[in-house]
C-alpha positions as CSV (number, residue, x, y, z in Angstrom):
1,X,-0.3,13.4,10.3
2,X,-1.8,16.1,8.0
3,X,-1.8,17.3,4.3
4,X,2.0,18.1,4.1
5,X,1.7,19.9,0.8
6,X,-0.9,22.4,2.4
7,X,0.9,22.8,5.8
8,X,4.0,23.8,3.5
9,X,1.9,25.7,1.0
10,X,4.0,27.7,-1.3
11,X,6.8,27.0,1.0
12,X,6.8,23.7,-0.8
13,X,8.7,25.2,-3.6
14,X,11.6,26.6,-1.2
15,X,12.4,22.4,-0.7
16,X,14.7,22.5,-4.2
17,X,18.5,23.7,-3.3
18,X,21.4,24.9,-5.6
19,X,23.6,21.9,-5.7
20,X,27.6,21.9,-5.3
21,X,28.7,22.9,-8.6
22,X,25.4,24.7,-9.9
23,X,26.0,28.5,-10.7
24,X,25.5,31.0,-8.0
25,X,21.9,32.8,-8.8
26,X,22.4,36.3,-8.6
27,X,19.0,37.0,-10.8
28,X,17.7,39.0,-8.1
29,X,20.8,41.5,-7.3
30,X,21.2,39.4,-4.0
31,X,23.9,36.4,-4.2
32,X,22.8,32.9,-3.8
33,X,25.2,30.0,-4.0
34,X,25.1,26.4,-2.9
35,X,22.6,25.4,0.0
36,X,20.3,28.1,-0.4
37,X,17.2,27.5,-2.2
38,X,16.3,27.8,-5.9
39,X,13.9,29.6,-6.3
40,X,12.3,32.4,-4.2
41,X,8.7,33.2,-2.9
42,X,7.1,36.3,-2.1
43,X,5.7,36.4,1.0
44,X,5.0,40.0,2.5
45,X,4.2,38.6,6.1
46,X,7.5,36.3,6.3
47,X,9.6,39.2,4.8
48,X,8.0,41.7,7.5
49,X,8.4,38.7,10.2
50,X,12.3,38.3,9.6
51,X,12.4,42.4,9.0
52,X,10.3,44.4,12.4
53,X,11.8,45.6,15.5
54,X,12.5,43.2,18.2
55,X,15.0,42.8,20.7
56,X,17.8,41.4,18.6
57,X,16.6,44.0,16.2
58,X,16.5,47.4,17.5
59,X,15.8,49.0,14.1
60,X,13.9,47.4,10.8
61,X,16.5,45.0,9.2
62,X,17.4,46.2,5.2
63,X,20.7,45.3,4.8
64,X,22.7,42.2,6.4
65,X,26.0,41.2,5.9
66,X,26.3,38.7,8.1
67,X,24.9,35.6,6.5
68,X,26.7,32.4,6.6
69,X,29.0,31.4,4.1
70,X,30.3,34.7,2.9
71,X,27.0,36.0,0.7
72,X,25.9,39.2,1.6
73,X,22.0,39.1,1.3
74,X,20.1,42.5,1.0
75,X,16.7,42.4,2.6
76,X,13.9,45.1,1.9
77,X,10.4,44.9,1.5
78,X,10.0,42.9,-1.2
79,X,12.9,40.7,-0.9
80,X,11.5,37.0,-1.8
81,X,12.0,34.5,0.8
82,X,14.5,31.1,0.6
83,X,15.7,29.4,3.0
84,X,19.8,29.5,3.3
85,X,21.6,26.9,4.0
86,X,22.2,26.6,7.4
87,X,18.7,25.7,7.5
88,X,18.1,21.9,7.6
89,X,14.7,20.2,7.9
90,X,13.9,16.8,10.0
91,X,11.0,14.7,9.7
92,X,9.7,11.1,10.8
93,X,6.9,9.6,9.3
94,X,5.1,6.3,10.3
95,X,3.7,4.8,7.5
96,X,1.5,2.2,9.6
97,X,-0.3,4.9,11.3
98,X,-3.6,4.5,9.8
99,X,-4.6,8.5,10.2
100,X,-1.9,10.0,8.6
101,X,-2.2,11.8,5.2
102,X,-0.1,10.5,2.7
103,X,2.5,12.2,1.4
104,X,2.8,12.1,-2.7
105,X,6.4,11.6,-4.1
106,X,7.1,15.0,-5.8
107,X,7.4,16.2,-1.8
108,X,9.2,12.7,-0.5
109,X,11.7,12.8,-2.9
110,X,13.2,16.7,-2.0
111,X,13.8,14.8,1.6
112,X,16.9,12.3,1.8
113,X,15.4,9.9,3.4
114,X,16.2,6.2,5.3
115,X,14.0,3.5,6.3
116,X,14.2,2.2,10.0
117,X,14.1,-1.0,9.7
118,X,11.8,-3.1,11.5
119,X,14.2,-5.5,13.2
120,X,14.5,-6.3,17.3
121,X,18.0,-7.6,17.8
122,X,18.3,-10.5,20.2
123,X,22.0,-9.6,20.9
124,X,22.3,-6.4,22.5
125,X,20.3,-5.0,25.2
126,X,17.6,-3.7,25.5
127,X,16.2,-5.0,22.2
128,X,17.6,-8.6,23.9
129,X,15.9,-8.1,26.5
130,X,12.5,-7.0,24.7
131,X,13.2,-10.0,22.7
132,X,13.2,-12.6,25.0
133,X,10.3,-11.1,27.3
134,X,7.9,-13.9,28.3
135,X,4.3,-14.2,27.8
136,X,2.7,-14.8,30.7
137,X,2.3,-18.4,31.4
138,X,2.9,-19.9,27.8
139,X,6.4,-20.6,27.5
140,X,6.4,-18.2,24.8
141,X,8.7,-15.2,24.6
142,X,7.5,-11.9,22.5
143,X,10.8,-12.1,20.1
144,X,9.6,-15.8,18.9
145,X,6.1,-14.7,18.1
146,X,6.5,-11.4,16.6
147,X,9.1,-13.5,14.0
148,X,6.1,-16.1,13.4
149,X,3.4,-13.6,13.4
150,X,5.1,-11.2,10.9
151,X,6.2,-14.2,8.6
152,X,2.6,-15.0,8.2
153,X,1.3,-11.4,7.6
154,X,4.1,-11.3,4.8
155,X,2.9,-14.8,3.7
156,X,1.8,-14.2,-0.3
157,X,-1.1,-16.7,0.5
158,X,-2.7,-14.8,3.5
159,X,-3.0,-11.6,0.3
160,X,-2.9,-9.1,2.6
161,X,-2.3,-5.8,1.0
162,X,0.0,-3.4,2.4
163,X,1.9,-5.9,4.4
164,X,4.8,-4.5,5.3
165,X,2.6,-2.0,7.0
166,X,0.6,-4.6,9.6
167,X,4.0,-6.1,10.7
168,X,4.4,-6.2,14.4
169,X,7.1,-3.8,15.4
170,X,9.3,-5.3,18.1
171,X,7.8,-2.2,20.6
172,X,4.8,-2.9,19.7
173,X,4.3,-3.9,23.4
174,X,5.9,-3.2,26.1
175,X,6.1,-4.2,29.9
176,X,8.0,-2.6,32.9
177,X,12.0,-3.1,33.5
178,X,12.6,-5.6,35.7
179,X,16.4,-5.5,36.2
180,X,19.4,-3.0,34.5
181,X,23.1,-3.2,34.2
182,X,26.1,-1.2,35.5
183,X,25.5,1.6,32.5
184,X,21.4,1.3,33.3
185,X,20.4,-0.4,30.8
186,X,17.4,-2.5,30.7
187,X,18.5,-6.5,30.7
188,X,15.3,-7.6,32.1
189,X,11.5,-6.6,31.3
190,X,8.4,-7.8,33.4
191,X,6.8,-10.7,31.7
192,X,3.7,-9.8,29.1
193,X,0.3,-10.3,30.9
194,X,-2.3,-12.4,29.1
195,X,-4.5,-9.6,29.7
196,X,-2.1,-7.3,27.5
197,X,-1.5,-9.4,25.0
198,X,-4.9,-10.3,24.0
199,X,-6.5,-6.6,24.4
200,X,-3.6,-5.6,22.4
201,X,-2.2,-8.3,20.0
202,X,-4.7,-10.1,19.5
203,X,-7.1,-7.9,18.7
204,X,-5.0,-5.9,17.0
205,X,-4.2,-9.3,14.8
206,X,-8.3,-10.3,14.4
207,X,-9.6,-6.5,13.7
208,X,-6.8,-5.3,12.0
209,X,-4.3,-7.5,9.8
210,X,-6.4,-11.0,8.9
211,X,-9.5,-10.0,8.7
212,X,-12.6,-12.5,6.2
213,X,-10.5,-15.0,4.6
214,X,-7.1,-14.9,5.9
215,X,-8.3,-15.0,9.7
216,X,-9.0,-18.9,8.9
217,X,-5.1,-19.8,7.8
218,X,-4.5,-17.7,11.4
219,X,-7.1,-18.4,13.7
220,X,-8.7,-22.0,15.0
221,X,-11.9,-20.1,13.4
222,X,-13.9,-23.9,14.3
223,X,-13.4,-23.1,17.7
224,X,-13.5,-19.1,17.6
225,X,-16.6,-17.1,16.4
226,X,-16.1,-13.5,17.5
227,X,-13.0,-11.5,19.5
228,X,-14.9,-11.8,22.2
229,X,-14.8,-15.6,21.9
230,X,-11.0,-15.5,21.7
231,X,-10.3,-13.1,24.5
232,X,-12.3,-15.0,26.9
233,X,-10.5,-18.0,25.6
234,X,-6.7,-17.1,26.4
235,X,-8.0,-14.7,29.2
236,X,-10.2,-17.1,31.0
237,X,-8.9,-18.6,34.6
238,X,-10.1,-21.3,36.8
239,X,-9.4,-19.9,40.2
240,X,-5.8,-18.8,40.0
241,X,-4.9,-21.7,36.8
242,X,-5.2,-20.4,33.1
243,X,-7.8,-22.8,31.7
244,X,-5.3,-23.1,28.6
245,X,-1.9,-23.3,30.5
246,X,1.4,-23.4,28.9
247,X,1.7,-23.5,25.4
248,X,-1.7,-24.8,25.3
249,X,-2.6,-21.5,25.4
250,X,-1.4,-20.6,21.2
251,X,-1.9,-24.6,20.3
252,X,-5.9,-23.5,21.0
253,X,-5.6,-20.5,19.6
254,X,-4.1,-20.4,16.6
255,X,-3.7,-22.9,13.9
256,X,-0.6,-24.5,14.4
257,X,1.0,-27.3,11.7
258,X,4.4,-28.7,13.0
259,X,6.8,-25.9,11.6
260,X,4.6,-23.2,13.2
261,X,5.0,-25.0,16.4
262,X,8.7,-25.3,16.3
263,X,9.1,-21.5,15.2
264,X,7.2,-20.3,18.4
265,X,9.3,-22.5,21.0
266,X,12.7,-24.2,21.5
267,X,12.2,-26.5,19.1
């Protein structure tokens, strides 16, 4: 979550590696070759780091043949540091997290890098099972709305700005396993409380993703004032009855034409 370029500092520049087929650098007397890193930084505390007495090393280190790859690397004082090729960075990054630093793209693009894909597969477990978990009392299950809900977040005419960002991801909540196969995997979660979904879904939908305008394409707004209103609505019981049972419970909630109805059941 923090400033990446100052957590790296001039280790930043140590990110660029001599590609296969790039002449070995041998600028400094030392022989660097593919992997390794371009360039070199002086760093007196690193150099002294790698360098002191320790229990691996008995005496100070100035000489070392064994390095990986066949280079033989001299190390004294004022050898600059790079990091060899043996050496491999890993990093995830969640770009929805709203207290996370960005990072700019001259850092990003020394990283290969590959987007997980926010998908929840309804064919193998567990995402099958997360998919088809049942909110609790409505008929609907969590795969069926996060499809809806995320079509509508992506929707051009809801103009919400970073969309891609507010999607629902298919954890986004998560209930207790309820039954597991042979190799212990989960085939069945609890169902999704109401209490659950609308502390966490819902508000997370009214705070967060369509807030001013857009809340009124989403939300029965007529009916709905404030979070609060909403809560109490989906929340609310009459002894141990839901006031709005069954699928009553989104037809109240949310503004619902025909297609939107269809999408969030069995048709």
């Amino acid at each position: 979550r923090g400033n990446a370029a100052a957590i790296f500092g001039e280790a930043f520049q140590l990110l660029d590696r001599i590609k296969p087929g790039d002449a070995v650098d041998n600028s400094t007397g030392n022989e660097y070759a593919e992997g390794w890193s371009s360039y070199g930084i002086d760093n007196i505390d690193v150099n002294g780091y790698i360098r002191q007495k320790s229990t691996n090393n008995p005496e100070i280190v100035e000489y070392d043949e064994n390095v990986p790859y066949g280079e033989k690397i001299k190390l004294e004082n004022y050898t600059s540091i790079r990091l060899p090729p043996n050496l491999s960075i890993f990093a995830t990054m969640n770009t929805s997290d709203q207290n996370v630093i960005a990072t700019d793209n001259a850092f990003q693009r020394r990283f290969k890098s590959r987007m997980i894909r926010n998908k929840l597969s309804n064919e193998v477990f567990p995402g099958r099972a997360q998919y088809d978990i049942q909110i609790d009392g409505t008929g609907v299950c969590w795969g069926k709305f996060r499809d809806w809900i995320n079509g509508k977040i992506l929707s051009p005419e809801n103009g919400i700005s970073k969309a891609d960002d507010k999607c629902l991801g298919g954890w986004f909540i998560s209930t207790s396993v309820k039954e597991k196969n042979a190799e212990g995997v989960a085939t069945k979660f609890e169902d999704i409380s109401r209490e659950d979904f609308a502390e966490k879904v819902l508000k997370y939908l009214w705070d967060d993703v369509f807030k001013r305008n857009a809340a009124n394409n989403i939300f029965n707004k007529d009916e709905f004032k404030s979070l609060s209103d909403l809560i109490d609505a989906f929340e609310e019981k009459d002894g141990e009855s839901y006031n709005l049972e069954g699928f009553k419970a989104f037809d109240e909630i949310f503004r619902l034409n025909d297609s939107d109805k269809k999408a969030l059941t069995n048709g």
